[in-house]
C-alpha positions in Angstrom: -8.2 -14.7 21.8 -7.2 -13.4 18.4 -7.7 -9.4 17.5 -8.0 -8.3 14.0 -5.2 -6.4 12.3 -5.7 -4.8 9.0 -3.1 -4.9 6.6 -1.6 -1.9 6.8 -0.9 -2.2 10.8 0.6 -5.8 10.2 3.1 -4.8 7.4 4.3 -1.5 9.5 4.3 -4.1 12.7 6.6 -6.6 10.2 9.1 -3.6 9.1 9.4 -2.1 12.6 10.3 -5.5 13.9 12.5 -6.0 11.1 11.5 -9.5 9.6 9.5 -8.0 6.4 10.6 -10.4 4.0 10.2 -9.3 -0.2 7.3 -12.2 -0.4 5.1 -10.3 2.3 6.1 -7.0 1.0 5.1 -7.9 -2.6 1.9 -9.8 -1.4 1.2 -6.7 0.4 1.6 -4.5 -2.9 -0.3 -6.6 -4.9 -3.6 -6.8 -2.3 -3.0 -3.0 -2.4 -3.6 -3.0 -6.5 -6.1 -4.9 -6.0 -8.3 -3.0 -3.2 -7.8 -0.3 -5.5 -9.6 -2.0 -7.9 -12.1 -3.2 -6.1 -12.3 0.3 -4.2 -13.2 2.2 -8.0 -15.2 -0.7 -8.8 -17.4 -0.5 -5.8 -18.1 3.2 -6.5 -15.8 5.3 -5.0 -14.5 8.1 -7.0 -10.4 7.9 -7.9 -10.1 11.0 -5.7 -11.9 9.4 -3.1 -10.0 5.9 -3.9 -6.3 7.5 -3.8 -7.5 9.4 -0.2 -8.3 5.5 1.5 -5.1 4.4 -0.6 -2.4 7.0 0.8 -1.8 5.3 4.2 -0.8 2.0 2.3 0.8 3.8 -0.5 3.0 5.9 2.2 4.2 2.4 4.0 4.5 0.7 0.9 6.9 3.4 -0.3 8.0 3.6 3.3 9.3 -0.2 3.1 10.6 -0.1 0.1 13.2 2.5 1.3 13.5 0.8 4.1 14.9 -2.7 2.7 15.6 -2.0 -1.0 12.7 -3.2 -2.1 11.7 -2.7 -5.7 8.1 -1.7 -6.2 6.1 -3.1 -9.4 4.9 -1.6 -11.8 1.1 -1.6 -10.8 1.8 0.1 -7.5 4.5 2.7 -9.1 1.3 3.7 -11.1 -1.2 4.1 -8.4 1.7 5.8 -6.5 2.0 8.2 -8.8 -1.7 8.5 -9.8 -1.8 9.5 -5.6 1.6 12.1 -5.8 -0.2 13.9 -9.1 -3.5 14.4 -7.5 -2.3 15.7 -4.3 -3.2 13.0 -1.9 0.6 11.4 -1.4 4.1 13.8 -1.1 
């Protein structure tokens, strides 16, 4: 029997184990870009778009300290686009 995990829970569940290599890490930024995309583009406000994002944002950042990981471009915007509004510290 297999359960669904969402993202988010699988890359936390990677970097608390300690085997998060820099291709699932990226991969994982990249979806993130794009669900925030598809998130805007679906209707959702950016308020409302940066409040779903911040629990992805915060373990993406979260990694990134974690294993020296250099986040793109893309995400370093939509990080910051979350810090200025309020809804990422």
């Amino acid at each position: 029997m297999t359960y669904p995990v969402d993202k988010n829970t699988a890359m936390k569940g990677l970097g608390k184990a300690g085997i998060l290599s820099f291709e699932q890490f990226n991969k994982f930024q990249n979806d993130a870009v794009k669900n925030y995309g598809k998130l805007i583009a679906g209707g959702l406000n950016q308020n409302q778009t940066l409040q779903a994002m911040a629990p992805t944002l915060r373990t993406i950042i979260d990694a990134s300290k974690a294993y020296g990981f250099q986040i793109d471009a893309n995400t370093q915007k939509v990080i910051d686009e979350a810090v200025a509004s309020g809804k990422l510290s």
